[in-house]
Each structure stands twice: as C-alpha cells, then as structure tokens.
C-alpha positions in Angstrom: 78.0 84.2 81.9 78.8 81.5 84.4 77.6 82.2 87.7 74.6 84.2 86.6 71.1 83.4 88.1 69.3 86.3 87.0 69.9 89.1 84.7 72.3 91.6 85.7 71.8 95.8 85.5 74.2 97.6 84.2 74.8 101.9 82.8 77.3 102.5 80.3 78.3 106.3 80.2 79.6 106.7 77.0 77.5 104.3 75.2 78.2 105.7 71.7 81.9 105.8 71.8 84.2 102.7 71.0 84.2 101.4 74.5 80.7 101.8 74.8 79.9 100.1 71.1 82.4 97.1 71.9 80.8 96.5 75.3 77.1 96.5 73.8 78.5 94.1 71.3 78.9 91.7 74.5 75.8 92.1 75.7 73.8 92.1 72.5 75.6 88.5 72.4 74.3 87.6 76.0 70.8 89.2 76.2 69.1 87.3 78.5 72.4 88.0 81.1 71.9 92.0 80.7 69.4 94.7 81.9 70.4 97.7 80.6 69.2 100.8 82.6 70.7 103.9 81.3 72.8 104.6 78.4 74.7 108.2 77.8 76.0 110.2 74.7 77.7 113.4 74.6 75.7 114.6 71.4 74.8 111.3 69.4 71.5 111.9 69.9 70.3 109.5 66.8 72.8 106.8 67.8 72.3 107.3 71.7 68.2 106.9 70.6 68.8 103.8 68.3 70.4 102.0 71.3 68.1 102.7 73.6 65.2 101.2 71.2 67.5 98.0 71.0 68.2 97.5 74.3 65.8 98.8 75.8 66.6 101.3 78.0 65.0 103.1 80.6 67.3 105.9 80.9 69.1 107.5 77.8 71.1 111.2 78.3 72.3 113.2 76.2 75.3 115.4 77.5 75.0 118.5 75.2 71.2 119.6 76.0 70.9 121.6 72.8 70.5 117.9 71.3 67.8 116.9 74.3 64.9 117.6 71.3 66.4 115.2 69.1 66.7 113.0 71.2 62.8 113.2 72.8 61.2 113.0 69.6 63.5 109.8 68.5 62.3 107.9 71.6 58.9 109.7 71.2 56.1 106.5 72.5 58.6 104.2 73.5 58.5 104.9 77.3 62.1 105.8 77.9 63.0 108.5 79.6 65.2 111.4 78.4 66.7 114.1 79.9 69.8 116.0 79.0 72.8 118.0 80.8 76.0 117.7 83.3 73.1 116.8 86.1 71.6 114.5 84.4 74.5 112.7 83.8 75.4 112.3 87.5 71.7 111.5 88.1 72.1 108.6 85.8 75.5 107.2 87.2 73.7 107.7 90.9 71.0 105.1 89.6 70.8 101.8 91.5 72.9 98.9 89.4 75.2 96.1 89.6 77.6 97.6 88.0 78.4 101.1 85.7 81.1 100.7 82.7 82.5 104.4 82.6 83.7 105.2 79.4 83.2 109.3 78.9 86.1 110.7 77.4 87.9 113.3 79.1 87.3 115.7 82.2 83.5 115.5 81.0 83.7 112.0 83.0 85.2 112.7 86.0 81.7 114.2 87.8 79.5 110.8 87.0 82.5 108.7 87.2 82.9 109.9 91.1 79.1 110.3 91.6 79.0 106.2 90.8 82.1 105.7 93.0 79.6 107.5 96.1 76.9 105.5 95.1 79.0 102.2 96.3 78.9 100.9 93.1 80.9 98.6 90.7 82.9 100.6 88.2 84.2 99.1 85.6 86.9 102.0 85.0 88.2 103.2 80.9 88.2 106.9 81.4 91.9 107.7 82.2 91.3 111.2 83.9 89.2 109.6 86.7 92.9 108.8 87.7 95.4 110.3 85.7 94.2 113.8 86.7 91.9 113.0 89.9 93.9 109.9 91.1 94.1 110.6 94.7 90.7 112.3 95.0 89.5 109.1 93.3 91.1 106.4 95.5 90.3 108.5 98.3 86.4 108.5 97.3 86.4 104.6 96.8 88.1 103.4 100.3 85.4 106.0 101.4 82.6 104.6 99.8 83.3 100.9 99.5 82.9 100.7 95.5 85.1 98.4 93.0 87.0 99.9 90.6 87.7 97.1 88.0 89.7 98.6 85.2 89.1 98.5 81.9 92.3 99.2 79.6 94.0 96.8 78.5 96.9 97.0 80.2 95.6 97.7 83.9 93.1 94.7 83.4 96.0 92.5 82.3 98.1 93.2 85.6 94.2 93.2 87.8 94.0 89.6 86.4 97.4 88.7 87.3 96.6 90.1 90.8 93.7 87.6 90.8 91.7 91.3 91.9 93.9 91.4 95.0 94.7 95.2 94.2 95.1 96.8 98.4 98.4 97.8 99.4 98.4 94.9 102.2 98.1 92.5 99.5 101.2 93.4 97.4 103.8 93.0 99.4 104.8 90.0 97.5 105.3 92.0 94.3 108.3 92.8 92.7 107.3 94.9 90.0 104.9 95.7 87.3 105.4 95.9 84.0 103.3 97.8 81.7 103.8 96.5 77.7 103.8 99.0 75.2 103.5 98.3 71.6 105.6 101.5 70.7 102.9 102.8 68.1 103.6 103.4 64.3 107.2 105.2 64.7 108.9 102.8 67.3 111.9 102.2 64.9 112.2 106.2 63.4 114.7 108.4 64.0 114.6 111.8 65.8 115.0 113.5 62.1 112.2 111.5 61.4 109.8 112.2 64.1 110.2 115.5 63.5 108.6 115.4 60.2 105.9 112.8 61.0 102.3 113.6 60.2 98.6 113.5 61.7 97.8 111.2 59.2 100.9 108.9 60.1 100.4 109.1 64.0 97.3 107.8 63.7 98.0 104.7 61.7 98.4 102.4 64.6 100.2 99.2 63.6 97.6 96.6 65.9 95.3 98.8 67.6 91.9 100.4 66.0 91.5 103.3 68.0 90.7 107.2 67.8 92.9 109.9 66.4 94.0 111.5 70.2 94.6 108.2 71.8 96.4 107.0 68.5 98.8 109.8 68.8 99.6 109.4 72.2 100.8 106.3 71.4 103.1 107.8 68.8 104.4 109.8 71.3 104.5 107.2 73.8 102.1 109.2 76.8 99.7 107.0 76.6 102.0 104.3 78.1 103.3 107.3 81.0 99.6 108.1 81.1 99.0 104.4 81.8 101.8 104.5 84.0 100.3 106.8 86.4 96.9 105.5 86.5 98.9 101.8 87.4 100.3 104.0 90.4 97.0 104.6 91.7 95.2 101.2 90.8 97.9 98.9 92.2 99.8 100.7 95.1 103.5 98.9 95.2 105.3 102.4 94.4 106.5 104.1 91.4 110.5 102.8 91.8 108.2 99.3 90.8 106.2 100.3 87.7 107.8 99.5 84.5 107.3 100.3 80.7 108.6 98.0 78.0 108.6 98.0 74.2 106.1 94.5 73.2 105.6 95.3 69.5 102.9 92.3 68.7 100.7 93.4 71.3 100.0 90.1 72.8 101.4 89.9 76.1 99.4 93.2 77.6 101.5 93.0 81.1 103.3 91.5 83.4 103.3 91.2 87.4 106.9 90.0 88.7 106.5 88.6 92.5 109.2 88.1 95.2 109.9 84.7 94.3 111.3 85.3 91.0 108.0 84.1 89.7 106.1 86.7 86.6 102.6 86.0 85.5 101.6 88.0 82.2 97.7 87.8 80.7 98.1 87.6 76.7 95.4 87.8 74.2 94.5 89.5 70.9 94.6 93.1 70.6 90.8 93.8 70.9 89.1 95.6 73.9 86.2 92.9 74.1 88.8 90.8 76.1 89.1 93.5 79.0 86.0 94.5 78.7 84.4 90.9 79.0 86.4 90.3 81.9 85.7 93.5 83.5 81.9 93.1 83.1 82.1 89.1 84.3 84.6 89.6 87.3 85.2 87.2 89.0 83.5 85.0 86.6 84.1 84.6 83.1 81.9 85.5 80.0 82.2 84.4 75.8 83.7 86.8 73.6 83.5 86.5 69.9 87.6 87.4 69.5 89.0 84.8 67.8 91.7 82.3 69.8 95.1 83.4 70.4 97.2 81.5 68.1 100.9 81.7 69.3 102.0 79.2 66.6 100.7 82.3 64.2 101.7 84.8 65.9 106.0 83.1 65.7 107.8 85.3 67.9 106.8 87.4 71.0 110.2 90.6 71.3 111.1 92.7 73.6 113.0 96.2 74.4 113.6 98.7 76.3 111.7 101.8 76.1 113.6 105.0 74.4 112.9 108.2 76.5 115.4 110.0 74.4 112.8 109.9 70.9 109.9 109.1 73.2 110.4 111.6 76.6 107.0 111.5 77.4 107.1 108.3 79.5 109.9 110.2 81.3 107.5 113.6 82.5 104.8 111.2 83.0 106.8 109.2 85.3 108.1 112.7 87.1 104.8 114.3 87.0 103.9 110.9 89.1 106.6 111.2 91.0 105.8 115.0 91.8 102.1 114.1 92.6 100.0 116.9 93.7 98.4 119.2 90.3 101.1 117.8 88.4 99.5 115.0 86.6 96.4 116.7 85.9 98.6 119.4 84.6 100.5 117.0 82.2 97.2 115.5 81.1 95.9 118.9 80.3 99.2 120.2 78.4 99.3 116.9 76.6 95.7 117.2 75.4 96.5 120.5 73.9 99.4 119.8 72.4 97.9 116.7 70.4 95.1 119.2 69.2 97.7 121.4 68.0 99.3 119.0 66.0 96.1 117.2 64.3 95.1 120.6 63.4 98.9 120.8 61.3 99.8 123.8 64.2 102.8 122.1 65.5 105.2 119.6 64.7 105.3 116.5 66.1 108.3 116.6 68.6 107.0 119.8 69.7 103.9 117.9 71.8 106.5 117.1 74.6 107.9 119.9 74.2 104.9 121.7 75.1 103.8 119.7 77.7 107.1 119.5 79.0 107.1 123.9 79.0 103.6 123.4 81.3 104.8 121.5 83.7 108.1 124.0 84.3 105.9 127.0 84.6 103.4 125.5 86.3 103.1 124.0 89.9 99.3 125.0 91.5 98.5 123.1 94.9 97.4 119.9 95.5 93.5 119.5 94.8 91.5 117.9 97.1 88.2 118.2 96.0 86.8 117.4 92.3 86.6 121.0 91.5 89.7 121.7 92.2 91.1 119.0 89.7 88.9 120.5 87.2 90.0 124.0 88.0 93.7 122.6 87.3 92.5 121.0 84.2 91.7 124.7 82.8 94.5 126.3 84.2 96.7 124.4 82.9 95.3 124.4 78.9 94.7 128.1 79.4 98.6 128.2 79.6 99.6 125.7 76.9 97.4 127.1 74.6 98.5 130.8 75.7 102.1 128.9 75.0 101.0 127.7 71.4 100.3 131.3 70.5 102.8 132.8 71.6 105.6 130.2 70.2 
C-alpha cells in the first residue's frame, strides 16, 4: 500500500459474508500492511474460527450466542478471545483501530455500525441500512463525532472518487448532478406480461454481478438502484432534484459526477467489489488488487438509457420515500425486505414486491426517528404491517 510505514489495524464486522471474504482476500495479499483485530459472524462459527486462526485475530464474535460454544472450543489454545451477543458486537466495533469495514447485513448492523461512528473512527461503509433507514441519525452521529464514512458500494465509491473525498455540502456547490449507473439486472429488456411471471430462480441470475439472492432480486426489481439512491442523498448532500439513475448494461462505468462547467468525471472498472473495497481500505492512497485490467477494446461498446419506472416503479417510491424523509425510508426498506422474502419463498409474484411496498408506505407514515431505537422500532413496525398485508392479500 503506498504510503504505509507500519502495519495498519483494522475490524471487519461481517467477516464471513461476501464483503467480508473479498476484503480478507486483499489483505491476505498484503499481510505485512494488515493487523487484524476483531473479526465478526452472525452464526459462522467454523468459518468465523478458521479466519481468526489465519489472520490472527485477537477478537472473533459471534452474533447468535447459541453458537458462542462452537466457537470457544474451535479457537480453544490459540489465545483469541471469544465472546458472543448484540453487546459484544458493539464492544468490538468500539475497539481502538485505524479503520472498521462494516459489512453486517441488515438492521443487525446499524448498533456497531453507529457505535464505530462514536468511537471517531474510520468506516468504511457497505451496509445500506446505516443510511437507507438511519440516514439522518447516521450523518447526524458522524458531524458529531468527527469519523469518516468512506463508502463501500460500488456506486457510492465511484462518485466519492470522482469527488476526490470532498463529500460536505460546502464543497459541492460546483456539482451539477450525480448520476448513479444501473446495470438494469436480468429482466431490463422484458415486458410487464413477462415480469409478471418471472421466477426466484431467474431474479437471481444476475447478468455481471455475483451476489446473494436478496440483493440480486432487488436489482430485478430495480430498488437496489432507489435504495442506492437514497443512501447517495445522505453521502453527498447536493439535493435529491440532482441524483440521477441510468440504465449502463456492461457495468463498467459505475457513476458519474456532472460539475457546473459542463465537465462529468465517471470511475470505470470491472464489476468486482475488490475495486471499491481496495480503494476504501487505501483512501487516499492506493492499494494492488488482483482484478484483472479493464480492457475497453474488449469490452466494444459502453450504452446507455433511461431508466423505466413504469416496469421498474421502485426507483420511483424510493425516490418519494427520499423525498418524504422522516420514517419513510426505513419503512420502504422494511416493506421491500418482506416483500423479496415473500417471493423467494414462491408466496408472491414478482410485480407484487412493489406492489407491497408501495401498500406500506400508503398506510403507513410514523414520526420522524431521532434516536437509533426509534429507527429500529420503525423497522418492525413497518414488516409487522407488510407481512400482516401478505396474509391478508
């Protein structure tokens, strides 16, 4: 890594999920740049205890404590220490490092994310509900605290790049827009006949992405990009009438950042989330990744369109829900969540996740939170109702 005098520390909640696994492939490829301190699992306990051995550890945490046994007698002699729980969890994202890669899936990550945010710390940012559901808490919490949020999907570390890191409101008066790049997903050319019979086992067959079954639907259905959208709102304050989706169906320009002068800088590279990742961990430096070159001359042609909220409405209620601000986000995210649980289980078709979502946030309008809890108490309110809505459909 250039610029790196001694080894650096670093805690990666959510070390056994793909985020976590792609950003221990960089530092297993840069040892001597790396001091791991803790590492955290939801219930891996086998996986969580094989990392620590490798890298070692001195932390490792195990979220669901009915696994902490498993986990003890796997690192049994080696001098690590184990504990397991929501506490622990926070205890570990509290520890003193140089910076913490957040990567819990899910409300589950919202307590350590925000307990390493009032630590000061570095946070290299890839769980979406730290600011899709809890984005003003969040931002509030940071300015606050002095952290760093560096983000860590793909999109939001494009546009950070293309910001140079220059992400305060006083420092983006010189943009025009931002646009977001969406690849569209597996059913960007279907009809609306033909979305309506789509299938779990076609959503998830992303066309350039490797990625897990929830995540892979919302990009069928488009919310990841309006789920994108909204954390973009909160990450790079220039307003919402200036955050833009568009339709980039190679998946090599990840976004773009329009300034005043008629002047647009995008970041390209190959879809692989070692390239965000890299940069997130090396910021402002740089660090080697193993992804192979981006090759334009292979690549041929680089398209564009618009983005279809007529097949694909749920970049429009994200964008509203945004626009709403408040609960409403948190309440989308929450709706959403159900919804794409309903249909990998084969309980609703696939146009019927909007349409879910979309019958949340109608009914459903609590107060503003301003306090963690309170974000998490929308969270249930609001898949108490969709799935009170899914049985009652």
């Amino acid at each position: 890594m250039i610029g790196s005098a001694s080894p650096r520390t670093i805690t990666i909640l959510g070390a056994t999920g793909s985020i976590g696994a792609s950003t221990l492939d960089l530092i297993r490829r840069a040892r001597d740049d790396w001091r791991v301190v803790a590492l955290t699992a939801h219930c891996n306990a086998a996986e969580l205890a094989r990392l620590a051995r490798e890298f070692s550890a001195e932390v490792a945490i195990i979220a669901d404590e009915a696994r902490l046994p498993d986990l003890r007698a796997a690192l049994a002699g080696t001098g690590i220490h184990t504990a397991g729980g929501a506490q622990a969890l926070i205890e570990a994202a509290s520890r003193a490092v140089d910076i913490t890669v957040a990567a819990i899936v899910g409300c589950a990550g919202l307590a350590p994310t925000m307990a390493a945010i009032e630590c000061g710390k570095t946070v290299a940012l890839a769980n979406k509900e730290a600011l899709v559901s809890a984005g003003s808490v969040m931002t509030a919490a940071v300015a606050l605290h002095g952290a760093k949020l560096l983000p860590v999907d793909s999109e939001h570390n494009a546009i950070f790049q293309c910001l140079n890191g220059k992400c305060a409101a006083a420092d983006l008066s010189h943009v025009a827009s931002i646009t977001l790049t969406a690849s569209g997903g597996p059913f960007r050319d279907w009809s609306v006949q033909q979305l309506a019979a789509a299938t779990p086992a076609q959503a998830v067959r992303h066309p350039n992405w490797d990625m897990g079954a929830k995540i892979s639907v919302d990009s069928a259905t488009m919310m990841n990009k309006g789920l994108e959208l909204i954390e973009a709102f909160h990450l790079f304050p220039v307003g919402l009438e200036k955050l833009r989706i568009i339709i980039h169906p190679q998946s090599v320009v990840h976004s773009m950042v329009e300034f005043c002068d008629g002047s647009t800088l995008a970041q390209l590279g190959p879809p692989d989330m070692r390239v965000p990742i890299a940069s997130a961990l090396a910021w402002p430096a740089r660090m080697q990744t193993p992804c192979a070159p981006l090759d334009l001359a292979a690549v041929g042609e680089l398209t564009f369109r618009s983005a279809d909220e007529n097949r694909f409405p749920a970049t429009r209620l994200a964008r509203e829900a945004c626009g709403a601000g408040g609960a409403m986000p948190a309440v989308l995210n929450a709706a959403n969540e159900v919804a794409v649980a309903a249909f990998l289980a084969g309980r609703i078709g696939f146009t019927r996740i909007a349409a879910l979502t979309e019958s949340v946030l109608a009914r459903h309008a609590p107060p503003a939170p301003t306090t963690l809890a309170e974000v998490i108490a929308v969270d249930h309110e609001a898949r108490a109702m969709a799935a009170e809505m899914l049985e009652h459909a």
